[in-house]
PyMOL Python script that loads the backbone (N, CA, C, O; Angstrom):
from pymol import cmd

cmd.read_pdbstr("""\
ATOM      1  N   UNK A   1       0.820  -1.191   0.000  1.00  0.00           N
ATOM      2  CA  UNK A   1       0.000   0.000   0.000  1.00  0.00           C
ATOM      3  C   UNK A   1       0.869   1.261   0.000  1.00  0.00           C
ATOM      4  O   UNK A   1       0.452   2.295  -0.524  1.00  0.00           O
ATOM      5  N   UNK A   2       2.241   1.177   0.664  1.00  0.00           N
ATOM      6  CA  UNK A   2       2.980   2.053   0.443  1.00  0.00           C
ATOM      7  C   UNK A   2       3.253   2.846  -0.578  1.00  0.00           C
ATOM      8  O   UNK A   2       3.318   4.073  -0.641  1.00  0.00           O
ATOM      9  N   UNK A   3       3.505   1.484  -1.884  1.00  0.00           N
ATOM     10  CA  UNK A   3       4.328   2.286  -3.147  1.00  0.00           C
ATOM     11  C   UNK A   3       2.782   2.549  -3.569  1.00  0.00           C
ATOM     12  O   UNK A   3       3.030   3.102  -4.640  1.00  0.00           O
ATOM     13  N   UNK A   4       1.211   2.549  -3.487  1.00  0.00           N
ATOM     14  CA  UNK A   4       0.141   2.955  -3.772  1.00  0.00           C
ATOM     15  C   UNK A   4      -0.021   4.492  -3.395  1.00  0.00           C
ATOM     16  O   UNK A   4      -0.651   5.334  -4.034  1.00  0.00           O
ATOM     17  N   UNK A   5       0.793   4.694  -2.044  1.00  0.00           N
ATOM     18  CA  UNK A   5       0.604   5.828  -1.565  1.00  0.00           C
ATOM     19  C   UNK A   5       1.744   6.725  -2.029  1.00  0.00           C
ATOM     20  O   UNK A   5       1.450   7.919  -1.971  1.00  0.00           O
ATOM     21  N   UNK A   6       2.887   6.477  -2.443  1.00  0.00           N
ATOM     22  CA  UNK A   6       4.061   7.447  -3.010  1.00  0.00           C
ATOM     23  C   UNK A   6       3.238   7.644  -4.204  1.00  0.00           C
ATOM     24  O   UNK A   6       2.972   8.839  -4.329  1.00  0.00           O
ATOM     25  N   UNK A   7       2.685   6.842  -5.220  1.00  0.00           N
ATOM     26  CA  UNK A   7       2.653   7.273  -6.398  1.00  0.00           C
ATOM     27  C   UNK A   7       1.558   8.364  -6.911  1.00  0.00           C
ATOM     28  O   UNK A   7       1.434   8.978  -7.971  1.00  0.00           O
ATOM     29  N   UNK A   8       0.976   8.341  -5.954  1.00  0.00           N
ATOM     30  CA  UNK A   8      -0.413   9.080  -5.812  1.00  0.00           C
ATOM     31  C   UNK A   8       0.169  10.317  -5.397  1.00  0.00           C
ATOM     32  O   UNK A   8      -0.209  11.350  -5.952  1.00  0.00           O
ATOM     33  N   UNK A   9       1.199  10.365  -4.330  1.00  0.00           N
ATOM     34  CA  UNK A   9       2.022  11.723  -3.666  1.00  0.00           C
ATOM     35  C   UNK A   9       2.746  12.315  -4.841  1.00  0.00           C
ATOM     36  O   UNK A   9       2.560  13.531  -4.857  1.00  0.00           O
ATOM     37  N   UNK A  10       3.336  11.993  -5.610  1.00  0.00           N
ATOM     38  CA  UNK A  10       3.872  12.689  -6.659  1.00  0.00           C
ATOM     39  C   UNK A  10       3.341  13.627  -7.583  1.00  0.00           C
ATOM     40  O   UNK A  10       3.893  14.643  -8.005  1.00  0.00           O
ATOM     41  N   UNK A  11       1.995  13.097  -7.910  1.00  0.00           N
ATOM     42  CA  UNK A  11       0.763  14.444  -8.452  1.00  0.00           C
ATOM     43  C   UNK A  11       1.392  15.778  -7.882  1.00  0.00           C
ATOM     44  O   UNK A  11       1.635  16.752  -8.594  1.00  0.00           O
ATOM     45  N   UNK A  12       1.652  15.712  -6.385  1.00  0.00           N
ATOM     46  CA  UNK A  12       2.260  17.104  -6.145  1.00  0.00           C
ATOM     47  C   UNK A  12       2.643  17.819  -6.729  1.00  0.00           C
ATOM     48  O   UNK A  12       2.275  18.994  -6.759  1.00  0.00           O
ATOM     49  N   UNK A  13       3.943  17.054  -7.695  1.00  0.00           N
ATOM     50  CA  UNK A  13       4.524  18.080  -8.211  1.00  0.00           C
ATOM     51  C   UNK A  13       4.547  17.600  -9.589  1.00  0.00           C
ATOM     52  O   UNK A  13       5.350  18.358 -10.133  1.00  0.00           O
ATOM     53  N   UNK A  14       4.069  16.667 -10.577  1.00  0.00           N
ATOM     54  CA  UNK A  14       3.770  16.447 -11.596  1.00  0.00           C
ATOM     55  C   UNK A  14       2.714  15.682 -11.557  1.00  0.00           C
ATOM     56  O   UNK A  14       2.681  14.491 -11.247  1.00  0.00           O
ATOM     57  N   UNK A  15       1.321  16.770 -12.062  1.00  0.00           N
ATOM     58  CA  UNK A  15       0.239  15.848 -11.913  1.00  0.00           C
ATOM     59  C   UNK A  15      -0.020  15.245 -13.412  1.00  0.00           C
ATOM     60  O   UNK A  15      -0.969  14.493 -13.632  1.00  0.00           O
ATOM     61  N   UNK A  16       0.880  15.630 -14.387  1.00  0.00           N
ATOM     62  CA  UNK A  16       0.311  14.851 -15.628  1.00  0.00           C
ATOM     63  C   UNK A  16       1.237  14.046 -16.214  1.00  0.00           C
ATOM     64  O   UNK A  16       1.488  13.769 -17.387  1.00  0.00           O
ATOM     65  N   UNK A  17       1.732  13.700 -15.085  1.00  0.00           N
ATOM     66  CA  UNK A  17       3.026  12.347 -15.426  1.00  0.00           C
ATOM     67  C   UNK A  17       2.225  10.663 -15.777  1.00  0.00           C
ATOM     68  O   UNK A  17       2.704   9.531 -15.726  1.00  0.00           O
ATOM     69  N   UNK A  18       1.323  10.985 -16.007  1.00  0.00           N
ATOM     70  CA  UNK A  18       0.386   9.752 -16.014  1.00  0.00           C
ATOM     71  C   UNK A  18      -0.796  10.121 -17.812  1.00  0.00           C
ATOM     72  O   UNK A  18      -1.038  11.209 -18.334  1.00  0.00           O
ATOM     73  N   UNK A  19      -1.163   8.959 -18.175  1.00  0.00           N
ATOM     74  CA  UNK A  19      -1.583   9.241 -18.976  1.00  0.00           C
ATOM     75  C   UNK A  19      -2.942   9.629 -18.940  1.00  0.00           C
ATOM     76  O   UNK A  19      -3.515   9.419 -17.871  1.00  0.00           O
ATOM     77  N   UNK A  20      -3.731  10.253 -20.044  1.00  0.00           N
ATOM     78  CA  UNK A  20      -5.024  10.334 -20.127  1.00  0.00           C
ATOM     79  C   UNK A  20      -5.991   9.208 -20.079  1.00  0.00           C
ATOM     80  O   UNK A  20      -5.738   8.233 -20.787  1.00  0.00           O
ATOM     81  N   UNK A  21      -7.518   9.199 -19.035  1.00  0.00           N
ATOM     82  CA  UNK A  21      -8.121   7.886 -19.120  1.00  0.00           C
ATOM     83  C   UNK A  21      -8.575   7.672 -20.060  1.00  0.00           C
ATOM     84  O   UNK A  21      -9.306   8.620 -20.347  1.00  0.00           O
ATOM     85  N   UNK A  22      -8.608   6.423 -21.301  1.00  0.00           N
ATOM     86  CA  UNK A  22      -8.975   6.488 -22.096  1.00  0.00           C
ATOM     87  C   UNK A  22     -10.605   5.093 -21.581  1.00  0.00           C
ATOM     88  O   UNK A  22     -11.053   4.375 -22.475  1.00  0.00           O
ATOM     89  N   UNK A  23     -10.936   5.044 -20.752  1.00  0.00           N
ATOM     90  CA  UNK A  23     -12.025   4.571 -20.582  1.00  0.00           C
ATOM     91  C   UNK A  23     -13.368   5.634 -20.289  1.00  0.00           C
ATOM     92  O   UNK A  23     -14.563   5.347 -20.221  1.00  0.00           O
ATOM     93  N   UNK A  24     -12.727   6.886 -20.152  1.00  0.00           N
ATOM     94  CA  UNK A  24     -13.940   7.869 -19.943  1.00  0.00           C
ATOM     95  C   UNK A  24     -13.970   8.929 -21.408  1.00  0.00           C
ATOM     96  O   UNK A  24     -13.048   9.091 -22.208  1.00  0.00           O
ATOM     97  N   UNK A  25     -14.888   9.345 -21.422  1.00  0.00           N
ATOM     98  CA  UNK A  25     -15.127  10.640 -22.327  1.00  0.00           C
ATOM     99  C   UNK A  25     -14.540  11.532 -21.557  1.00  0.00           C
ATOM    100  O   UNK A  25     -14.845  11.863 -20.411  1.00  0.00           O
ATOM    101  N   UNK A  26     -13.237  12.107 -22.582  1.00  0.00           N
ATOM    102  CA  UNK A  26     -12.101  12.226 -21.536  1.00  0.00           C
ATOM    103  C   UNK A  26     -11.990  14.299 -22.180  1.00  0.00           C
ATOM    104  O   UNK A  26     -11.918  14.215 -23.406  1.00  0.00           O
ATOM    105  N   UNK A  27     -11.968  15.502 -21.866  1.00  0.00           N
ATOM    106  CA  UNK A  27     -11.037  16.259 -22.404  1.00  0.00           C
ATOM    107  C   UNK A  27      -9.657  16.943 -21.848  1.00  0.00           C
ATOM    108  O   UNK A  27      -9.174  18.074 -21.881  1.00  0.00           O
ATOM    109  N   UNK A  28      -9.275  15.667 -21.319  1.00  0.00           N
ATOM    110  CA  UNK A  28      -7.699  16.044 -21.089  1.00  0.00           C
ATOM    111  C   UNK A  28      -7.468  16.606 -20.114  1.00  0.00           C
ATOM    112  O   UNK A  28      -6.611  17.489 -20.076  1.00  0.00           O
ATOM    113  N   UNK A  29      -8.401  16.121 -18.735  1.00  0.00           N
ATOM    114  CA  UNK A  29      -8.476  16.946 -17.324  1.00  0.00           C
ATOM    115  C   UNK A  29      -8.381  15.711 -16.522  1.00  0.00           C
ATOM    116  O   UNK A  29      -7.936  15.838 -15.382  1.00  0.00           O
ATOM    117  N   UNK A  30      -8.859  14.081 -17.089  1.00  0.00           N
ATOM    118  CA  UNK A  30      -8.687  13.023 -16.059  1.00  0.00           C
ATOM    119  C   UNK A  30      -7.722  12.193 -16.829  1.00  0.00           C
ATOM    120  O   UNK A  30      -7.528  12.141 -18.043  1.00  0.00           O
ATOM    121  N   UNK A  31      -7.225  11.627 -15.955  1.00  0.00           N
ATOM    122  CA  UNK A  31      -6.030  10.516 -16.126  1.00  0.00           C
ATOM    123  C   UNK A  31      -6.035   9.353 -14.997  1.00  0.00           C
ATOM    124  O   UNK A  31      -6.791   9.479 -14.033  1.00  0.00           O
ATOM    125  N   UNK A  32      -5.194   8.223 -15.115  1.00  0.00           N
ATOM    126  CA  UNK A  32      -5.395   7.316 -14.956  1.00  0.00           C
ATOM    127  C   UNK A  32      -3.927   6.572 -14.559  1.00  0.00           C
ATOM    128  O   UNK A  32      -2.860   6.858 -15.102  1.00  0.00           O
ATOM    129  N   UNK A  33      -4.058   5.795 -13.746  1.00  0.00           N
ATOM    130  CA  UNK A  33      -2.512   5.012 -13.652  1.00  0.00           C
ATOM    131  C   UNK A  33      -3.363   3.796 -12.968  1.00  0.00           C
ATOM    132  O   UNK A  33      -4.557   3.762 -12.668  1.00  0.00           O
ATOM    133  N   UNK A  34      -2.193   2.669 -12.804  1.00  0.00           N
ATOM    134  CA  UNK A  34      -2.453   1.338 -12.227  1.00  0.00           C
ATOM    135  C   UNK A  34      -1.187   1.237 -11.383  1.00  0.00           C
ATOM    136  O   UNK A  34      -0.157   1.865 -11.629  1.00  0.00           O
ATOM    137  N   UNK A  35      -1.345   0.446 -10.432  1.00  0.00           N
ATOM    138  CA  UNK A  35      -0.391   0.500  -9.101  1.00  0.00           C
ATOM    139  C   UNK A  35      -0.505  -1.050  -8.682  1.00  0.00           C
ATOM    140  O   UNK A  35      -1.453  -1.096  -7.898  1.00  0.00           O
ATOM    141  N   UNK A  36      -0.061  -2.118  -8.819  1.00  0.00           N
ATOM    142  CA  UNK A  36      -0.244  -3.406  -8.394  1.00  0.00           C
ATOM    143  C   UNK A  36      -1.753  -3.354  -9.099  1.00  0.00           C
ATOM    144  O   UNK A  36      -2.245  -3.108 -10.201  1.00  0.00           O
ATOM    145  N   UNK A  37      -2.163  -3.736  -7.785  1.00  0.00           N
ATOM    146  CA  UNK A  37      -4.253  -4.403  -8.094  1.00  0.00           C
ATOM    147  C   UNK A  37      -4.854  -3.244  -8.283  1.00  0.00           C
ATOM    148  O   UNK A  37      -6.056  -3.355  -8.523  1.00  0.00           O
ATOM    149  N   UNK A  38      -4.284  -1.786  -8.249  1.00  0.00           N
ATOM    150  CA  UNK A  38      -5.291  -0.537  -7.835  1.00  0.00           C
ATOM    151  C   UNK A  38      -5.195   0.182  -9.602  1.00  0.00           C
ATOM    152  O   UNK A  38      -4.210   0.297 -10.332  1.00  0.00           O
ATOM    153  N   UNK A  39      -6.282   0.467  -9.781  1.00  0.00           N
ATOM    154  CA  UNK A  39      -6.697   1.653 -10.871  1.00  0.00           C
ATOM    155  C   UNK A  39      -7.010   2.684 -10.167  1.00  0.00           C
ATOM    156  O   UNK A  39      -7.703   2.631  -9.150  1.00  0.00           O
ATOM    157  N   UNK A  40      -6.401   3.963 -10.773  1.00  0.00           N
ATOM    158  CA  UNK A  40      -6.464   5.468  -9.676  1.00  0.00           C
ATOM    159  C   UNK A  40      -6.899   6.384 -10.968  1.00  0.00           C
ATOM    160  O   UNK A  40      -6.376   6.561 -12.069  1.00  0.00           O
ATOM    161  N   UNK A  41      -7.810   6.770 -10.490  1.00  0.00           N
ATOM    162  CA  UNK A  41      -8.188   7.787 -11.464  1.00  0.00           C
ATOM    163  C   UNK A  41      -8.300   9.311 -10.743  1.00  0.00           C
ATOM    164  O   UNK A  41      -8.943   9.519  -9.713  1.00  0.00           O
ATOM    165  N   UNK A  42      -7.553  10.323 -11.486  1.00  0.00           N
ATOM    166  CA  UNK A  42      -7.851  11.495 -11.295  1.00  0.00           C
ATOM    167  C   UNK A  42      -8.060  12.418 -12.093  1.00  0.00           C
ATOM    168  O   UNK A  42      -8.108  12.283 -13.316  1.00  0.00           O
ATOM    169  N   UNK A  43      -8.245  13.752 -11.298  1.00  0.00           N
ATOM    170  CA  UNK A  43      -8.914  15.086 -12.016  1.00  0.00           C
ATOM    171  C   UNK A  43      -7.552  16.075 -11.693  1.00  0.00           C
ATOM    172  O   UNK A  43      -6.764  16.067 -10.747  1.00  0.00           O
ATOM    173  N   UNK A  44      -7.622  16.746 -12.654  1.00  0.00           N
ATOM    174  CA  UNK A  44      -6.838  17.912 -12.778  1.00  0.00           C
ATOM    175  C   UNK A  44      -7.845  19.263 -13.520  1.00  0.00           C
ATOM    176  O   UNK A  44      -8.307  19.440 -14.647  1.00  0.00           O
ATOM    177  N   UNK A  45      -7.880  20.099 -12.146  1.00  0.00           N
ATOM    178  CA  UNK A  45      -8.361  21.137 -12.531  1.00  0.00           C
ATOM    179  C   UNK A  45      -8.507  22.785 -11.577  1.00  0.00           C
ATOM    180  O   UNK A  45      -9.252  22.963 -10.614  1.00  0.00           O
ATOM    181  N   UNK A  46      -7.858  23.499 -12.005  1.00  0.00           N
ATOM    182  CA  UNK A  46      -7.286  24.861 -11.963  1.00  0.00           C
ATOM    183  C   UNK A  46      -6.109  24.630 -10.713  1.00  0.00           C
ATOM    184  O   UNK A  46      -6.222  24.911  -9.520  1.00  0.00           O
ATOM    185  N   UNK A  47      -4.980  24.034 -11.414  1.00  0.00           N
ATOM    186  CA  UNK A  47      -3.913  23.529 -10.247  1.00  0.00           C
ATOM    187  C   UNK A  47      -4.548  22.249  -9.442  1.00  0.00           C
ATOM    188  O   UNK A  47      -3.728  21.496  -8.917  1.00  0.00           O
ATOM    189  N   UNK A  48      -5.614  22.013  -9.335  1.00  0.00           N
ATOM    190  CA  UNK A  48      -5.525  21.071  -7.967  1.00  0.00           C
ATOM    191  C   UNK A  48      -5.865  19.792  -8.573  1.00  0.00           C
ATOM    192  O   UNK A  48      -6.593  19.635  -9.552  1.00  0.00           O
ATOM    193  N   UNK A  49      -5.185  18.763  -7.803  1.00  0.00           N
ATOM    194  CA  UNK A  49      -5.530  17.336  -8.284  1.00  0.00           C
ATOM    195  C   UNK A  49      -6.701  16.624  -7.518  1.00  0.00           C
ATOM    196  O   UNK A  49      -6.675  16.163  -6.376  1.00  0.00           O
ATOM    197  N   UNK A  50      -7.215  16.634  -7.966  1.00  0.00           N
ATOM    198  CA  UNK A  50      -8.636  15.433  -7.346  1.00  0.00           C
ATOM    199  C   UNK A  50      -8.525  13.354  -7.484  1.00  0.00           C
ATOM    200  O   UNK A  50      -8.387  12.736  -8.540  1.00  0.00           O
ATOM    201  N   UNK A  51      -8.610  12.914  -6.476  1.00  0.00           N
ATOM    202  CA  UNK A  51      -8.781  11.693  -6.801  1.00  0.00           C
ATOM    203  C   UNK A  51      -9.951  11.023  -6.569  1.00  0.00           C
ATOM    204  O   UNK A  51     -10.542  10.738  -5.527  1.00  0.00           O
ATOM    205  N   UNK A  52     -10.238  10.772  -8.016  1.00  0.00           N
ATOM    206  CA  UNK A  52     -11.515  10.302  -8.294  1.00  0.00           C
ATOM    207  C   UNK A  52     -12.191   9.135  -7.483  1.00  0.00           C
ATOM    208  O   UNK A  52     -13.096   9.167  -6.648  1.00  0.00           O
ATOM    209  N   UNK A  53     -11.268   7.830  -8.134  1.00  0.00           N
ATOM    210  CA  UNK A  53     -11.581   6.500  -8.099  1.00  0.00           C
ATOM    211  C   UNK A  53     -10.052   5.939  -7.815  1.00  0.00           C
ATOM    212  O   UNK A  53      -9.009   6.188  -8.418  1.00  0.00           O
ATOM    213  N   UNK A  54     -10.372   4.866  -6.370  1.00  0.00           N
ATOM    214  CA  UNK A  54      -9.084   4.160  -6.091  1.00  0.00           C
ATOM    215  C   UNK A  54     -10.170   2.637  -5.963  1.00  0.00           C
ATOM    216  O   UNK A  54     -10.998   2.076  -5.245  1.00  0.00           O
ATOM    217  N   UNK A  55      -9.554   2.554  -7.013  1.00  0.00           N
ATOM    218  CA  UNK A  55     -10.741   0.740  -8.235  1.00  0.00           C
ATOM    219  C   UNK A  55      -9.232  -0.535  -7.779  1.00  0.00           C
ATOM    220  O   UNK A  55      -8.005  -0.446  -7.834  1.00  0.00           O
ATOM    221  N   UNK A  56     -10.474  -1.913  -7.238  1.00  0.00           N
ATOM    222  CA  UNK A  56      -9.150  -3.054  -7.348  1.00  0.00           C
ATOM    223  C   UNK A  56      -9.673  -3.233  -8.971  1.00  0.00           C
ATOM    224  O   UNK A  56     -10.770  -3.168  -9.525  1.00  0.00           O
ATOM    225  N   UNK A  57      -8.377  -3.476  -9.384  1.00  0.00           N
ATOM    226  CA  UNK A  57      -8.673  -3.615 -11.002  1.00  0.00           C
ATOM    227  C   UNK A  57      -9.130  -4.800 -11.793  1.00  0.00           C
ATOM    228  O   UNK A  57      -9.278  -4.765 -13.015  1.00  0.00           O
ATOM    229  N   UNK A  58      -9.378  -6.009 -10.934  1.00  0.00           N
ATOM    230  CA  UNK A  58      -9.738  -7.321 -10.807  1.00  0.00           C
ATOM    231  C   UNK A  58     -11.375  -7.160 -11.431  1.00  0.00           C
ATOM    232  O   UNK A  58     -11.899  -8.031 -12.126  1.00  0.00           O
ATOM    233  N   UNK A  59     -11.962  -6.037 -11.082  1.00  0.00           N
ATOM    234  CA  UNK A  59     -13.348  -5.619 -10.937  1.00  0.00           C
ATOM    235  C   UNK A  59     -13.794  -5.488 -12.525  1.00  0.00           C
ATOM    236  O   UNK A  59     -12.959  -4.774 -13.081  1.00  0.00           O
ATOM    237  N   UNK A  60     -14.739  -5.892 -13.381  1.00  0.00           N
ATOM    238  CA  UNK A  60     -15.272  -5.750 -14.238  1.00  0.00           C
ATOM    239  C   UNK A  60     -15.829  -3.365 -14.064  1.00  0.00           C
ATOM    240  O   UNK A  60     -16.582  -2.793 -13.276  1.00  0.00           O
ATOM    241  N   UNK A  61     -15.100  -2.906 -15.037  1.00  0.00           N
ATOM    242  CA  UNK A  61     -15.858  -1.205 -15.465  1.00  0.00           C
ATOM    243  C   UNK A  61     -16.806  -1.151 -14.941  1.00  0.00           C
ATOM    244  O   UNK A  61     -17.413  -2.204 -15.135  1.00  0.00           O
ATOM    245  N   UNK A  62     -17.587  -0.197 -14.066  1.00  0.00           N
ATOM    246  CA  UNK A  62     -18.551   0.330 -14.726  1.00  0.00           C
ATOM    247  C   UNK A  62     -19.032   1.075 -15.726  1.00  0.00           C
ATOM    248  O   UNK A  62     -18.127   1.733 -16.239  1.00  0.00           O
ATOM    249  N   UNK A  63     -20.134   1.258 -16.245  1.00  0.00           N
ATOM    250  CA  UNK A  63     -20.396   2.467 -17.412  1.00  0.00           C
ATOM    251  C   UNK A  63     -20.923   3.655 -16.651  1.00  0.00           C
ATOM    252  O   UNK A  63     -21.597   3.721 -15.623  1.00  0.00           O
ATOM    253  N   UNK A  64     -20.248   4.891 -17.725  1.00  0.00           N
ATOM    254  CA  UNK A  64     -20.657   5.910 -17.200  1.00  0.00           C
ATOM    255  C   UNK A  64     -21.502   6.364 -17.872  1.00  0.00           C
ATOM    256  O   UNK A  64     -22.066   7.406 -17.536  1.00  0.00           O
TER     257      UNK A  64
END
""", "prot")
cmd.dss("prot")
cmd.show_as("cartoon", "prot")
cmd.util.cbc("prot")
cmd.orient("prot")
């Protein structure tokens, strides 16, 4: 859970070191990474990072 929690801490200072989610109707404000079992989805918007969704990735999508 550790290296779950550094990688998430780094947004700090580069929040778009991660790619765009391409499972959402996306315009280039959420992104997405995987960490072991975890899918992390976040928001970027006016400086601040939001975290959306911390998903075990084992889990069948939902639709949005």
């Amino acid at each position: 859970m550790t290296e779950v929690y550094e990688s998430v801490s780094i947004l700090s200072t580069d929040s778009e070191i991660y790619k765009l989610d391409l499972l959402k109707i996306n315009k280039g404000s959420i992104r997405a990474f995987q960490k072991h079992s975890y899918r992390i989805s976040y928001l970027i918007k006016d400086n601040e990072v939001y975290i959306l969704r911390v998903k075990h990735s084992r889990k069948e999508p939902l639709k949005y």
